[in-house]
N, C-alpha and C positions, 0 to 999 in steps of 0.2 A: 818654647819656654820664654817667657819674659823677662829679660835683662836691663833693670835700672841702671839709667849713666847716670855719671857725675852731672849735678846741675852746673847751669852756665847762668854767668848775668848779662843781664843787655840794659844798656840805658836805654834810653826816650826814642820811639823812633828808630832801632837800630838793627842794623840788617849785616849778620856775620852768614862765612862759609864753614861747617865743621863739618869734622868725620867721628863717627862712633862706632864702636868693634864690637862684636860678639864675639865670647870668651868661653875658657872652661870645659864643660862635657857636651855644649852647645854652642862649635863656636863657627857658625856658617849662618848669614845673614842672606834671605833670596829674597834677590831685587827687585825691584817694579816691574821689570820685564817677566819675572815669572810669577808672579803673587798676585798682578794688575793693583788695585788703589785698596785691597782686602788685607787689613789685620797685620801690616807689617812694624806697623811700632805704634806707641801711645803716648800721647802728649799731653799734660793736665793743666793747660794753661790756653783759654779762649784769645786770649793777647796774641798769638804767636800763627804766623805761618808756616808752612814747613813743604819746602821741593824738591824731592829727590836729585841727584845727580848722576844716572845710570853711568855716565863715560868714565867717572871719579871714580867708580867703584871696579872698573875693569881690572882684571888680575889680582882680584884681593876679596876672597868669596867671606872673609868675615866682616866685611866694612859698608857701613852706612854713608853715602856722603851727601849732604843739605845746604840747601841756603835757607836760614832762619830768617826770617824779621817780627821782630816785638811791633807791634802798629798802638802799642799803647802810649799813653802822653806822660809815662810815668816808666824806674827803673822796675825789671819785673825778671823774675827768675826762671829758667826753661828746664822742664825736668822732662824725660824720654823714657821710655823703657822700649826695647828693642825686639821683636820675636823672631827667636834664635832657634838654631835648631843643630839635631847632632848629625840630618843624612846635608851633605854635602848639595850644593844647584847642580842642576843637569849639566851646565857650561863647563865644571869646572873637571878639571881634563887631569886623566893621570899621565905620571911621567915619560916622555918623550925621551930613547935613547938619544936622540942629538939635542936634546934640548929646545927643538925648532918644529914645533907644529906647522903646517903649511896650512895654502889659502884654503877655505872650507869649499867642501863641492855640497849641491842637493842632489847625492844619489846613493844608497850603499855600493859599496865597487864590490860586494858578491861572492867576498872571503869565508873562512872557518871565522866564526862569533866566539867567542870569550869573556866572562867577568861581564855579563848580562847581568843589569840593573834595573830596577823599577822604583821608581822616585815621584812620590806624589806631595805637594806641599802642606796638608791637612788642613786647609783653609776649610772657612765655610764654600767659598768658590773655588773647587779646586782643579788644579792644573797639573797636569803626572806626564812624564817622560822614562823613556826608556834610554837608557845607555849602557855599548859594549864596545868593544875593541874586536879589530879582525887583521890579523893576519896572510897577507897575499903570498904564500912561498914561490909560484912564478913570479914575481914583481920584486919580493923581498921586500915589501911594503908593508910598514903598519899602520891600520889607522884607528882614530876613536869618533864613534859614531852614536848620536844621540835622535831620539823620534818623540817630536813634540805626538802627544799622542791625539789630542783634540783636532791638532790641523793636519795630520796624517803627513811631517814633514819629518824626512831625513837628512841631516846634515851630517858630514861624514869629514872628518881633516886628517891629512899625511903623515906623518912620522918623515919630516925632513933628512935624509943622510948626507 
C-alpha cells in the first residue's frame, strides 16, 4: 500500500539526508536488499534524486532512509509516497529471550522448526523467503532462521544466553 509523506522543501541545488516511516495497518517498509530497484516508493518531482541508505535503516523494519538532492536551479518541493506493507521483511527477527541475537551462521543447525513463515514481497519482481525458529533441546539453543528462496540460502542466528 502506498504511503504519502509530508512534503519537504529544498532550495537550489540542495542535497538533505532524511528518513520516512511506514505507519498504520502497513507499517513495514522492505529495503532495497529485498525489493532490488522495484516499486519501493514514488516520487513526483523529475528535479530530485533519491539513494537509499540500507545501513540507516538497520533495526527499524518501518523506515526509509535517503539522501535527496534537488539538481534544479530553483526552490522545488519533494513529495514521496512509500510502499508499505502489513507482512513484516524476512530480516526482521522475533524476540530473543536475552535480548541478544548472535553472529548469523549459513546452515540450519537441524532443530524441531516452529512459527514457519512464507513471505513474498508482491513486486512485479518478486523475491519470497521463508522464515522459522527451531529449538535445540540438546543445546538449549534457540534459533531464527530465514531461506532466501531464489538463492537457496539459509541463514540461521543464536538466541544468545
Amino acid at each position: 500500500m502506498l504511503q504519502p509523506q509530508p512534503t519537504i522543501n529544498f532550495g537550489a541545488d540542495d542535497t538533505k539526508g532524511w528518513a520516512f516511516y511506514c505507519t498504520g495497518d502497513n507499517p513495514y517498509y522492505w529495503g532495497g536488499y529485498y525489493a532490488g530497484d522495484y516499486n519501493r516508493w514514488k516520487q513526483d518531482n523529475n528535479c530530485f534524486t533519491t539513494s537509499e541508505n540500507n545501513a540507516g535503516e538497520v533495526g527499524d523494519p518501518s523506515k526509509l532512509d535517503v539522501t535527496i538532492t534537488n539538481w534544479c536551479a530553483k526552490k522545488e518541493g519533494y513529495n514521496i509516497s512509500l510502499a508499505c506493507s502489513a507482512v513484516p521483511p524476512p530480516d526482521y527477527e522475533p524476540a530473543c529471550s536475552s535480548g541478544n541475537w548472535g553472529q548469523p551462521v549459513f546452515k540450519d543447525p537441524g532443530c524441531p522448526q516452529s512459527n514457519i513463515k512464507n513471505t513474498c514481497n508482491g513486486l512485479q519482481t518478486q523475491f519470497c523467503f521463508q522464515s522459522w525458529t527451531e529449538q535445540c533441546t540438546t543445546t538449549n539453543v534457540q534459533w531464527y532462521c530465514t531461506l532466501d528462496i531464489y538463492l537457496d540460502l539459509t541463514t540461521c542466528s543464536p538466541c544468545a544466553n
